[in-house]
Each structure stands twice: as C-alpha cells, then as structure tokens.
C-alpha positions as CSV (number, residue, x, y, z in Angstrom):
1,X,0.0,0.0,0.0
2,X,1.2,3.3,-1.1
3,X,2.1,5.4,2.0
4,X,0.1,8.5,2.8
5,X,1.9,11.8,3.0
6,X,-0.4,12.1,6.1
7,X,2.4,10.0,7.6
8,X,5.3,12.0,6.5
9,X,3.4,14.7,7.9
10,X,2.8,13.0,11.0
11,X,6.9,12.2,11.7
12,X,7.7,15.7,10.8
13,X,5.5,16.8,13.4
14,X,6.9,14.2,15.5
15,X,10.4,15.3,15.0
16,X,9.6,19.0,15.8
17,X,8.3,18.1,19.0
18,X,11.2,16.7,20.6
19,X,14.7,18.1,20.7
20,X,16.4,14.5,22.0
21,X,18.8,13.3,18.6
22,X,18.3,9.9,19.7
23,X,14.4,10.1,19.9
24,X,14.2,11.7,16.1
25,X,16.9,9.1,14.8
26,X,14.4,6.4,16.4
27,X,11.1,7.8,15.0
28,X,13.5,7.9,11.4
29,X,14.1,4.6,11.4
30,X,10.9,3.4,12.4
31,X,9.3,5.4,9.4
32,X,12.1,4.1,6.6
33,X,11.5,0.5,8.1
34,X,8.1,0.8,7.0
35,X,8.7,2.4,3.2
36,X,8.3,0.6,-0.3
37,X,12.0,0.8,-1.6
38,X,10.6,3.4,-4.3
39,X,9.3,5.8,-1.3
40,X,12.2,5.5,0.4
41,X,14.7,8.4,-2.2
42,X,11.9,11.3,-1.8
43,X,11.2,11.0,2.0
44,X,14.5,11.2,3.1
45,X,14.9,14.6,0.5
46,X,11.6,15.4,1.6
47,X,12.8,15.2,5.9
48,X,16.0,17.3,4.9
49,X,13.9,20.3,3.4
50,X,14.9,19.4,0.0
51,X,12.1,18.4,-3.0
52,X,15.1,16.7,-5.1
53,X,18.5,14.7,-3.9
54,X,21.2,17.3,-3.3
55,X,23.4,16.2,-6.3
56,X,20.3,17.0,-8.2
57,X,20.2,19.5,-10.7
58,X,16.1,19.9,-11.4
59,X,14.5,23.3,-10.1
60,X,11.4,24.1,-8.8
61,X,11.1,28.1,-8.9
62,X,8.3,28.6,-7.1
63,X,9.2,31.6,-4.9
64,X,8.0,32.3,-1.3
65,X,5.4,35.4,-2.7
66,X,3.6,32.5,-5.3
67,X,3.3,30.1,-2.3
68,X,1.9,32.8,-0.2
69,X,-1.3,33.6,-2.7
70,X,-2.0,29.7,-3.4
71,X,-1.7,29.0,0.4
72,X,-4.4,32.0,0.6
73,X,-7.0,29.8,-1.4
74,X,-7.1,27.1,1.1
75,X,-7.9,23.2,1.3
76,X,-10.4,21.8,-0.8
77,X,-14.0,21.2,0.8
78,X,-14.6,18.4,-1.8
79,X,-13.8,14.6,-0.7
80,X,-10.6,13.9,-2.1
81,X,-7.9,10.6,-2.4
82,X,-5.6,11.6,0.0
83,X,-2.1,12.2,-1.2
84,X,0.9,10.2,-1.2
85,X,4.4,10.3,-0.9
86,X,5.1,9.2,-4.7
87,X,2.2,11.5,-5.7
88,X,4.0,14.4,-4.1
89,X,7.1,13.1,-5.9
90,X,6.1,13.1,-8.8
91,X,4.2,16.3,-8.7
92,X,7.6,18.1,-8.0
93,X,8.8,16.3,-10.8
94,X,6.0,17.8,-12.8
95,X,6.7,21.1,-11.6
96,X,10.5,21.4,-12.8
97,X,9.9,20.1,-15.8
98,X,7.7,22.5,-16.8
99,X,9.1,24.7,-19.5
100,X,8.3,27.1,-22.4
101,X,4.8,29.6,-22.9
102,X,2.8,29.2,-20.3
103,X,5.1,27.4,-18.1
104,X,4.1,30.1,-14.8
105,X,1.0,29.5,-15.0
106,X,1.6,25.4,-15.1
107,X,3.8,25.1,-12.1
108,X,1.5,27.7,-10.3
109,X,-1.3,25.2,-11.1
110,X,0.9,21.7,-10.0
111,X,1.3,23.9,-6.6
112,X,-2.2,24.8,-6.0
113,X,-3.8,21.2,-7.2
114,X,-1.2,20.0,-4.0
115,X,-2.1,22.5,-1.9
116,X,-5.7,22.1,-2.3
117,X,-5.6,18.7,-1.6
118,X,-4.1,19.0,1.4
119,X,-4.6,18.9,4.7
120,X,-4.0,21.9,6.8
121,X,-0.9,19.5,8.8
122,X,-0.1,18.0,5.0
123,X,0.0,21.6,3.9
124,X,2.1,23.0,6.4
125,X,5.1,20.5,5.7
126,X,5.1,20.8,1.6
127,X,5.2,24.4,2.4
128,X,8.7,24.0,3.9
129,X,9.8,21.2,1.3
130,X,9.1,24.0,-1.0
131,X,11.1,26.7,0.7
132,X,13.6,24.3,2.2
133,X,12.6,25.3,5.9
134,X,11.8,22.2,7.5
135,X,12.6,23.6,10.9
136,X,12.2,19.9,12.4
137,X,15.8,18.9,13.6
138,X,16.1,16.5,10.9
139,X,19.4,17.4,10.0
140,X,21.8,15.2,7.3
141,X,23.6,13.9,10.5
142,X,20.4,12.7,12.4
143,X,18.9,11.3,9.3
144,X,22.2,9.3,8.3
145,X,21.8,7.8,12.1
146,X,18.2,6.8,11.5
147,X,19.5,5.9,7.9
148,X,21.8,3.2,9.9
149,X,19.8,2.0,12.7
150,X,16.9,1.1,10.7
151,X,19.1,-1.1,8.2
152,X,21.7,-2.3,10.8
153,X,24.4,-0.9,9.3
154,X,27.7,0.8,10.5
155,X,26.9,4.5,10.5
156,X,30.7,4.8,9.2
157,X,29.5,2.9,5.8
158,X,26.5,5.3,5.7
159,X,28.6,8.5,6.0
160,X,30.4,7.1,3.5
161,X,28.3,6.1,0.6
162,X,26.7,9.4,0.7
163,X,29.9,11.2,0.3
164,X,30.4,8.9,-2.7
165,X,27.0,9.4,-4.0
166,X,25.6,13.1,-3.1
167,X,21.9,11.4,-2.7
168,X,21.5,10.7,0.8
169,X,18.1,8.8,-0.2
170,X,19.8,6.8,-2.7
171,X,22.1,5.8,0.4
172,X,18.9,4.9,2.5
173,X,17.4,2.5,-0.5
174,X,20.6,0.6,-0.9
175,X,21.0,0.2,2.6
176,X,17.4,-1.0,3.7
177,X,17.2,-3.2,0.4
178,X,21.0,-4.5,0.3
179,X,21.8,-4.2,3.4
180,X,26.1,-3.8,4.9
181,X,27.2,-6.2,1.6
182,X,25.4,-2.9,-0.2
183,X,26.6,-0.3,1.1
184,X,30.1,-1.5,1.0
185,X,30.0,-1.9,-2.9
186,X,29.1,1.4,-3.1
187,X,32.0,3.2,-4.9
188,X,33.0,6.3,-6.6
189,X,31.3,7.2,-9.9
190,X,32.8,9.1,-12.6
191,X,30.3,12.3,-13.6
192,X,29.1,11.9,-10.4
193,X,30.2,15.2,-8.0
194,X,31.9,14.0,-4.2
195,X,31.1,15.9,-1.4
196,X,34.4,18.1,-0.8
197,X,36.5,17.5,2.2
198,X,36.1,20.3,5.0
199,X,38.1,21.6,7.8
200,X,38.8,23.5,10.6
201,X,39.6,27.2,11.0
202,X,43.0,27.6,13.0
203,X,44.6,31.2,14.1
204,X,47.7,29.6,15.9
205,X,50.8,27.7,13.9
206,X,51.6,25.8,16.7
207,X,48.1,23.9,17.0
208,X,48.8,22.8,13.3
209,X,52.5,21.7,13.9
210,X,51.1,20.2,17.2
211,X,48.3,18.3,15.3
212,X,50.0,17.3,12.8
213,X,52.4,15.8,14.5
214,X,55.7,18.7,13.7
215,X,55.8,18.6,9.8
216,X,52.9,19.6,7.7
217,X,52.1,20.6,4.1
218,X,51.0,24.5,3.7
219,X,49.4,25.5,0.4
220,X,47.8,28.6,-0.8
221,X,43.8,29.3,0.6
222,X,43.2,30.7,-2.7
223,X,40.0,33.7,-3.0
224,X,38.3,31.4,-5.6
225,X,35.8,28.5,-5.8
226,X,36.5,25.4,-5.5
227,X,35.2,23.0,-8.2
228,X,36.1,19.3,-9.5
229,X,37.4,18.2,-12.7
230,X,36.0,14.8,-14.1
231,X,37.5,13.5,-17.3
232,X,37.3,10.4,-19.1
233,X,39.4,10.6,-22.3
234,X,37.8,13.5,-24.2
235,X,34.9,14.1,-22.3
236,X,35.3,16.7,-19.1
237,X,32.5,17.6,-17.0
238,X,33.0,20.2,-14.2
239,X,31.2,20.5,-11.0
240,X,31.0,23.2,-8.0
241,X,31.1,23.1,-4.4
242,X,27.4,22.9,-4.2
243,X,28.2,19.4,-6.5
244,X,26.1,21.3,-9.3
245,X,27.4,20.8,-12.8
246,X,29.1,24.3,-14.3
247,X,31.2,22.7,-17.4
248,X,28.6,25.1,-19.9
249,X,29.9,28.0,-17.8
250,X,33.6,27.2,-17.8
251,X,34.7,25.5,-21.5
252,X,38.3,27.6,-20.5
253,X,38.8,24.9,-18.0
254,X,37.6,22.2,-19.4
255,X,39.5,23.0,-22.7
256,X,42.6,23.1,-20.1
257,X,41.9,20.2,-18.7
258,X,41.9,18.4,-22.2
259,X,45.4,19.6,-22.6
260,X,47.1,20.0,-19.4
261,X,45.5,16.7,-17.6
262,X,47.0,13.1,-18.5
263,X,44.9,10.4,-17.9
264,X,42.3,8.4,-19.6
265,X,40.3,8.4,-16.5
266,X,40.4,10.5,-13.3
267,X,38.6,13.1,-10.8
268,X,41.1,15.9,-9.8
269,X,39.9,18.6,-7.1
270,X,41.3,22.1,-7.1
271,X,39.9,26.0,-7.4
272,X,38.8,28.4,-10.1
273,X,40.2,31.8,-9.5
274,X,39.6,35.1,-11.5
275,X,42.5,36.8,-12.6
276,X,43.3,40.5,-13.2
277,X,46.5,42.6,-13.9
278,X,49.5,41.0,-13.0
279,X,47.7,37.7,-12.2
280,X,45.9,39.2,-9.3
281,X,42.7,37.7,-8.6
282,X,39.9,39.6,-9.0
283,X,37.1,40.1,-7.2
284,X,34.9,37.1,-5.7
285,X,31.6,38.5,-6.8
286,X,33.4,38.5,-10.5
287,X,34.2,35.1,-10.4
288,X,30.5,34.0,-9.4
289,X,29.3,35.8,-12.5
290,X,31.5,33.5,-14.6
291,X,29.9,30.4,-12.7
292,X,26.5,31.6,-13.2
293,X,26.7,32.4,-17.0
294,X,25.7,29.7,-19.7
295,X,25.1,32.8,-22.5
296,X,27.3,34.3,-24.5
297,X,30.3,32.6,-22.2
298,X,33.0,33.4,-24.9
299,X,32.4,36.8,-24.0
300,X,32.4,36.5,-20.5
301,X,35.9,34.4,-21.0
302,X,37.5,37.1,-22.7
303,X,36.2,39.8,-19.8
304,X,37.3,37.6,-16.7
305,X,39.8,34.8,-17.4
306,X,40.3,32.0,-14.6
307,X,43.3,30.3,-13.4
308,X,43.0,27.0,-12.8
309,X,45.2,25.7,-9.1
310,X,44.6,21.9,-8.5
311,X,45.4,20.3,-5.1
312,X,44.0,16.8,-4.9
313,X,43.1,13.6,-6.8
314,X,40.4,11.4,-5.7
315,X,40.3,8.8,-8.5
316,X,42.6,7.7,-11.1
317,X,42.1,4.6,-14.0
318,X,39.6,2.5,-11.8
319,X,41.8,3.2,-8.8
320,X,39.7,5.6,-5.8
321,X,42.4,7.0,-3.6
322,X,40.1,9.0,-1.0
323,X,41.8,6.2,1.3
324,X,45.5,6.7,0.7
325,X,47.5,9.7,2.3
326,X,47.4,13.1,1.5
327,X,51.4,12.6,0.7
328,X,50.8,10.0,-1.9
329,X,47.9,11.6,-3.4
330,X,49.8,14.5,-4.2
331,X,52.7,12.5,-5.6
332,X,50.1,10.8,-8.1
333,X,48.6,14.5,-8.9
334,X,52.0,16.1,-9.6
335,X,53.1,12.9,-11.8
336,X,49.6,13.1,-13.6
337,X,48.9,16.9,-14.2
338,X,51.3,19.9,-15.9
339,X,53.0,21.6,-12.5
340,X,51.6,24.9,-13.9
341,X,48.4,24.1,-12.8
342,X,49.9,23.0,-8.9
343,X,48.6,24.8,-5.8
344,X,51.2,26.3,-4.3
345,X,52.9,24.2,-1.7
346,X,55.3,23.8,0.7
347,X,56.2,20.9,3.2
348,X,57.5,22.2,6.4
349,X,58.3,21.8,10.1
350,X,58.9,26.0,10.2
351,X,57.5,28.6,12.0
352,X,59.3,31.1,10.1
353,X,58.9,28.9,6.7
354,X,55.5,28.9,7.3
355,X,55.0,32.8,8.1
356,X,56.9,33.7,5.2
357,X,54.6,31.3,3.1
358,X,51.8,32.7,4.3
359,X,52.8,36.1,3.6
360,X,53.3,34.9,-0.1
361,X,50.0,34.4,-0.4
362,X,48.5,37.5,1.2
363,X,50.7,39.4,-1.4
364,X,49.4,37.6,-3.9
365,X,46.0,38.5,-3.0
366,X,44.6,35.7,-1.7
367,X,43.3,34.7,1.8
368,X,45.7,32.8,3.8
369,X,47.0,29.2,3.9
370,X,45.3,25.4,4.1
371,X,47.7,22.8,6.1
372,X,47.0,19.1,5.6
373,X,48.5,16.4,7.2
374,X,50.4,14.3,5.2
375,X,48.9,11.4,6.4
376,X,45.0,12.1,5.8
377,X,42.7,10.5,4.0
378,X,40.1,12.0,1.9
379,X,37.2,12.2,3.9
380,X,34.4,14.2,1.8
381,X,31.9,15.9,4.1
382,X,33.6,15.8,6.9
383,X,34.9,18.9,8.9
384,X,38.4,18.0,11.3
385,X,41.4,19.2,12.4
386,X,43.2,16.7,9.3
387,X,42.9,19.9,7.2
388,X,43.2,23.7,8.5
389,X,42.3,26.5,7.2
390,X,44.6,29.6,8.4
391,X,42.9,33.3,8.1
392,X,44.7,36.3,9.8
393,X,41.3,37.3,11.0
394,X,38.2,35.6,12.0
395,X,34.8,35.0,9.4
396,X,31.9,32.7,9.2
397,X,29.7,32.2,6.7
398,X,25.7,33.1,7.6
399,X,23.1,33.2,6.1
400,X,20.4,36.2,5.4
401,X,17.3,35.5,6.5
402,X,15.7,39.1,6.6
403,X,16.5,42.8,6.0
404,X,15.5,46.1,6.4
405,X,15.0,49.0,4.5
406,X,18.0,51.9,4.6
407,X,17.8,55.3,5.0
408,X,19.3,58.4,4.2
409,X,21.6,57.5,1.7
410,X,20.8,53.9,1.4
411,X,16.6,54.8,1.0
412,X,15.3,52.5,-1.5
413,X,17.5,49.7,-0.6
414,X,17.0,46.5,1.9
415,X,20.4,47.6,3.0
416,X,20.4,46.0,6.8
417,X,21.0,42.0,6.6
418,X,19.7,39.9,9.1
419,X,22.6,37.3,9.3
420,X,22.1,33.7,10.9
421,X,23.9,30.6,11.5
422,X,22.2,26.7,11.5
423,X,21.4,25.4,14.9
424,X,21.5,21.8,14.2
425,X,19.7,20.5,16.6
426,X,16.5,22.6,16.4
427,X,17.0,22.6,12.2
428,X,16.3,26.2,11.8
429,X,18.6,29.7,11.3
430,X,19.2,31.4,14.6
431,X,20.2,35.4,14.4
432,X,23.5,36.7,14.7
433,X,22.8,40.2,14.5
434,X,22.2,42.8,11.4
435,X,25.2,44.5,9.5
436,X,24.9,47.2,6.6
437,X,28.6,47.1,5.8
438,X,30.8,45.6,3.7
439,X,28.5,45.7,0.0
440,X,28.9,48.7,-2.7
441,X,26.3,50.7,-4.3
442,X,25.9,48.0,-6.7
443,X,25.4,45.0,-4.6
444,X,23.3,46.7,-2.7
445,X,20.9,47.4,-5.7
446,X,21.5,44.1,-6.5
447,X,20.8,42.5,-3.5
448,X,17.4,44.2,-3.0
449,X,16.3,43.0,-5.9
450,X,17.5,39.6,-5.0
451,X,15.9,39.5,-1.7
452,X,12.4,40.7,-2.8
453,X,12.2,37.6,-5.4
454,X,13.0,35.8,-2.3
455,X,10.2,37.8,0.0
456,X,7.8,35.0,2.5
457,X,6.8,38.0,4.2
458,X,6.8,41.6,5.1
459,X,6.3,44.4,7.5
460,X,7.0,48.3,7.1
461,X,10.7,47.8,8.1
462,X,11.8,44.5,7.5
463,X,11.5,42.0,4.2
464,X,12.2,38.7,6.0
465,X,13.2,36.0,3.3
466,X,14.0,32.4,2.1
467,X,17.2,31.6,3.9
468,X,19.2,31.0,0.3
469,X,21.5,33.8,0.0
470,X,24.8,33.3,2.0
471,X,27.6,35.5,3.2
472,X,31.0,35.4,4.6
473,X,31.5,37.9,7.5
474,X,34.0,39.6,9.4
475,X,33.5,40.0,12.8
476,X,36.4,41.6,15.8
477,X,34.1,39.6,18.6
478,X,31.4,37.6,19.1
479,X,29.8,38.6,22.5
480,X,26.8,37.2,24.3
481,X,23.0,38.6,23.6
482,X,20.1,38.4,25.7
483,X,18.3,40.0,22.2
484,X,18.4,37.0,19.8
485,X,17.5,32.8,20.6
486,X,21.0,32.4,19.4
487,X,22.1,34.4,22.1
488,X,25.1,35.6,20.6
489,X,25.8,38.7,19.2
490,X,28.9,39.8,16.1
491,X,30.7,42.9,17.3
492,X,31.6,44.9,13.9
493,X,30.1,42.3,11.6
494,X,31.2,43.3,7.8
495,X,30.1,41.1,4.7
496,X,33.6,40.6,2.9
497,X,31.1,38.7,-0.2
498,X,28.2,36.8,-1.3
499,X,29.3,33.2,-1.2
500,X,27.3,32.2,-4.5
501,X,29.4,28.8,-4.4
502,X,27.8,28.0,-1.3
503,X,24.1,27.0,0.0
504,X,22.4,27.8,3.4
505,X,23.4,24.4,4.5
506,X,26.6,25.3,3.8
507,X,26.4,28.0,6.3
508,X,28.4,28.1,10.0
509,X,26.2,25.8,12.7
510,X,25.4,27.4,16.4
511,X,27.9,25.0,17.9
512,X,30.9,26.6,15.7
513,X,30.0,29.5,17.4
514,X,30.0,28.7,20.9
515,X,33.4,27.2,20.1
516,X,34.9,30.1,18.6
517,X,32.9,32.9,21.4
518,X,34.6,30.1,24.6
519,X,38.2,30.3,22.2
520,X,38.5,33.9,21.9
521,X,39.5,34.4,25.3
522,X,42.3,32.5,24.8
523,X,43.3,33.9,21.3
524,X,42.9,37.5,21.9
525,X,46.2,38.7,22.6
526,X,47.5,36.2,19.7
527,X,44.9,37.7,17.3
528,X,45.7,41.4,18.2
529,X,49.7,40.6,17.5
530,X,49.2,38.4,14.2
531,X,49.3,34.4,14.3
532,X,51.7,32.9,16.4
C-alpha cells in the first residue's frame, strides 16, 4: 500500500516536538523501516527540506510570494484521495519540468492542485519542502543515524556512501534493500560530484604543527571556488562546491583540462580563481558571474579569465584514492597533471617557513593558507582538524534571512541583513545580529532586488526571506545577547562577499559558534599581534 503523505506529515511533526537526537533518529528509522524501496529516495529529501537529492540538478522556482497567494486559497472542501508520498514526488517532478509559454502559469497550477488537496498539517510541511525550511531537527547527521539504525548498518559505511553518492536517499534505499554487503559496494562514480572534504579554521601555527604531528604541508587558501574536474578521455565535465554541474559556464577549464591533464580516467579537485593585472585575482563577486553564466560565455571568458590551481586527486584509471595519504595523493597528482596548474605548496616543520609562506599568499592577493597532514585520507563531508584552514582574521559564513530598509543614503534599498547561523539540533537559522557594511552601491541594488524575489513576508521595516543567499562575515568579537535565541551577538560584523558557491546548509552551525565565542578568550592577545 502506497504510504500517505499524512504519515510523512505526522513524523515531521513528531520530530519537531522533541529536541532529543536519539528520539528523532528512532522515529527515522521506524518510518524508513516501514517504506516501499521506491518511497524511500523522496522522503529522506523530503525530511531534509529538499524536493530533489542534493546532487540534483532539477529546479522548482516557485518563490516564497507565489506560495503565499496559493496558500491564501485554502484546502479543498470536496472529498478527495488523499495524497501520497510518490504522488507528491512526482508532482515536484511535474513542476520542474515544466518549460516554455505558459510554463508560470503550469507550475502555479501543479502547486495549488497539491495545496488544495491537502490537509492543513499536509499543507504545512510541503510548504517547507518547498522553501527548504523544514525547521524539524532533521538534519543530514540525524537522518544518516536513522538511515543506519533502521538497516543495521555501520553508520561509518553510511557516512560514506553518501559522500560517494551526493543522494543521501539513494544511500537509504541501498542500505534498507542491500543491506552492509550494499553499502560496502558502493564506490566512486565518474560524472558523479563528491562531497568536498572540509576543515577546521586555526589562528595559531603551533596547533597545526602540534596536530600534525611537527611537519605539515601548507598550500595557498586561494579567493576562488573550488570546483572538480571529471574526465574520461575526451569528455570533461566540471562540478562546484554545491556538487552542481558548471562545465557550460567554464569550456576555458575544461578545454585546459583536455590539454594539461594526462589520464584516460580521473577526478582531480582544485579552485577556479579570476584573474586580473598581474595575475591578481579579481574580485569574488566577479568570479561567481563566470559560474552563473551559460550565455554568451566566450564573451564572459574574454572579460574575466580564470586560473585553474589543483590540489588533490580522488580517482585515477579504476583506482579511488580518498583512502591513501594526502602525501601519496599528491605524488600521483603532480606525476599526472602539468606543475603549472599545482597549488602552491610547501612541506615544512617551520615557523618562520610557514609565516613567510603565508605572507606569499596575502601578497598575492589571496586569503591565507590550508595545512593538511600528510597522512590524511580524503574524507568528503567531513569537517576535522586533518585539514586547516589559516585566516589572519576571524569570518563565518551566515546566512540572510531578513533585512530592512535603509535610510538616508541607502533609502530604497534592503540595505540591513539579518545574518544567521544553523542550529542543528533545532534545524532552523538562529540570528547573529544585522550588519549594513561591507556591500557597494551595486550589490546593494542588487541584493534588493534579489531579496524581494526571495520575500515570505513583510512588515513596514523589514522584508524577512528564504534563507538562500549566503555571506562570509567579518567579525572583531562575538559577544553574548540576551536579544536573539542564538544568544550571541557579532561585534563589527562586515560582509567581505556573497558566497554564490555556497548554499544555506553550507552556512556556519550554532555549535561553531560557541566554540569560537569560549576560544576567543584564549586567542585574543595572539589575534591582536598576528598568528603565532
């Protein structure tokens, strides 16, 4: 028997009403355990606030304004089949693939026939698939968790195979239908985008030296976007940091990649930057228009050129290497790619190496250093201290999730962001505090306009939006607030860009926060006198 999206609806409300990880992982597993194998890929993107898998490149755009005016029409009075969970599915399917004259009025109809049909509970939680505000604590961890319980496996082979795969619910059928034997067979798939390997920020040398055990590799943090390279003799596919594919919108690199990349077979990982005069990179904002365009590109190529830096291989002629050491991946890169097109790098057990590295890179215009240690794996989705990043200052990436209008010069403008930062226990953006520095004339224009297309609802000050657009911030403190349910606070917050490469899961979580407001005691003096 089909299951009901009542159900669904029933478990989100379920997992909104408790705050315990271990409760919603149980009430997860219980309700996979339960699924036909075909239900089981949309509910698990449905419980993550997501109406497609995340490697998924199908759109709805149905803004938060349309959802508002078919919500307004209410349920349906007439006796109805109750929706399912494929029906729902589908209908998303429906939606995005809706194209061409007349298309508007076609996904506005798909939405409304849903909505209609719904209950007011039903309603309520294909709402927040829609806007990807599930607000239930069913983050990707949590899920993963109920993901292994209800098959029995190892939550390490979980994490795993959707690192592989990018499709958490493709993860969650192969476990509950193959079981440990299944999951284990899950490999690497050429054309299919890995989740990049994350890691920690650092602002003292001697915690790198000290975690890496004395001698670590330092290469260039470069102010670019990082993006993989997939090739198979001729054919070169390029995907972003969000794992969507952006080889239309770059033929430069894959046309370098053709020449400059031996191999018959292979997924290298590096980062797209924008150059300028004198090989300085340019702007970040400049480099996102590059990603976004898929018109007219040759002219867009000729306007901002990119520089190609790679700094890891993942797969090579049948072989995945995520397992072997950072030291021996990079010996396979550097015998397999033209060194023009090598990250900057060093190998070191120096202080004053190091700082003088460092300082190479902030000459060069670019934002500070990564140190891996030569003994770590590739572990894609994962933050740790393997991998550092070095600043010499502080930022987090936040998301906007309202702002309000300016004044005096700024009238006209939403010109005061709301920023917020994912508490992942309660699944929803907590405040950080407003800032109305850091964008020009410009972006601020821009932005507005952005912003409004993302409006769910209004007052006479404030536009409050989608969570979607996200920001990296610079910040001198973070300092406790009794004024937000965060209750933190950024002292001199400053946007330094729009992080277009990045998604509002993508954003800092509450818990980062805590860490870095209970570390700045200790860092203070260090942070006032440069890294140490």
């Amino acid at each position: 028997m089909a299951a009901p999206f009542a159900a669904f609806a029933d478990l989100c409300e379920a997992l909104e009403a408790t705050t315990k990880r271990n409760e919603k992982k149980h009430l997860i597993a219980d309700f996979l355990q339960k699924l036909d194998p075909e239900e089981v890929v949309p509910t698990i993107s449905f419980l993550i606030g997501k109406p497609f898998p995340e490697s998924d490149e199908r759109v709805l755009e149905i803004g938060g304004r349309t959802l508002w005016r078919l919500g307004e029409s209410g349920q349906s009075t007439l006796l109805v089949e109750p929706l399912t969970i494929l029906e729902v599915a589908k209908t998303f399917d429906a939606i995005a693939r809706a194209s061409g004259p007349g298309s508007r009025a076609r996904k506005e109809g798909l939405v409304g026939g849903l909505l209609r049909r719904a209950t007011p509970k039903e309603a309520k939680y294909l709402v927040r698939i829609l806007t990807g505000e599930m607000r239930i604590g069913a983050v990707e961890g949590v899920v993963m968790e109920g993901i292994s319980e209800a098959s029995k496996a190892d939550l390490t082979l979980v994490r795993r195979a959707n690192m592989l795969l990018g499709n958490l619910g493709e993860v969650a059928g192969i476990a509950l239908t193959q079981g440990v034997e299944g999951l284990k067979g899950v490999g690497l798939r050429l054309f299919n985008p890995v989740k990049p390997m994350l890691a920690e920020m650092s602002y003292d040398l001697r915690e790198v030296f000290e975690e890496h055990g004395g001698r670590t590799a330092f290469e260039w943090k470069f102010d670019g976007a990082r993006i993989q390279v997939h090739k198979r003799g001729d054919e070169v596919r390029t995907f972003s940091r969000r794992l969507s594919d952006v080889t239309k919108s770059l033929p430069d690199i894959v046309s370098l990649a053709r020449r400059e990349i031996r191999g018959e077979e292979l997924l290298v990982e590096g980062e797209a930057v924008a150059t300028g005069e004198g090989g300085k990179p340019l702007p970040f904002q400049d480099l996102m228009r590059r990603f976004r365009r898929v018109h007219d590109v040759e002219a867009m190529i000729r306007e901002i050129p990119l520089r190609l830096y790679l700094f890891d291989i993942l797969y090579l002629k049948g072989r995945l290497l995520i397992d072997q050491p950072y030291s021996m991946r990079w010996q396979v890169l550097e015998e397999t790619v033209n060194p023009s097109l090598l990250a900057p790098r060093i190998v070191t057990t120096s202080m004053e190496e190091t700082k003088e590295f460092l300082d190479a890179a902030l000459k060069a215009g670019h934002e500070g250093l990564m140190a891996k240690a030569l003994d770590s794996g590739y572990t894609p989705g994962i933050r740790g201290k393997r991998w550092f990043k070095i600043k010499p200052f502080e930022t987090l990436d936040l998301v906007i999730i309202a702002a309000d209008w300016g004044y005096g010069r700024r009238s006209g403008w939403l010109s005061n962001y709301h920023l917020a930062a994912l508490d992942e226990d309660a699944g929803e953006f907590l405040s950080l505090g407003k800032t109305f520095k850091g964008l020009t004339d410009e972006e601020f224009e821009a932005m507005t306009s952005r912003l409004q297309a993302l409006k769910v609802q209004e007052d006479d000050y404030t536009v409050y939006v989608k969570p979607t657009v996200v920001v990296e911030v610079a910040y001198n403190e973070i300092q406790r607030s009794p004024h937000y349910k965060s209750e933190f606070a950024l002292r001199f917050a400053r946007i330094l860009r729009i992080r277009d490469d990045k998604g509002p899961r993508d954003v800092d979580t509450l818990e980062r926060v805590r860490a870095l407001y209970r570390k700045q005691f200790e860092a203070k003096a260090r942070l006032r006198s440069g890294l140490t």
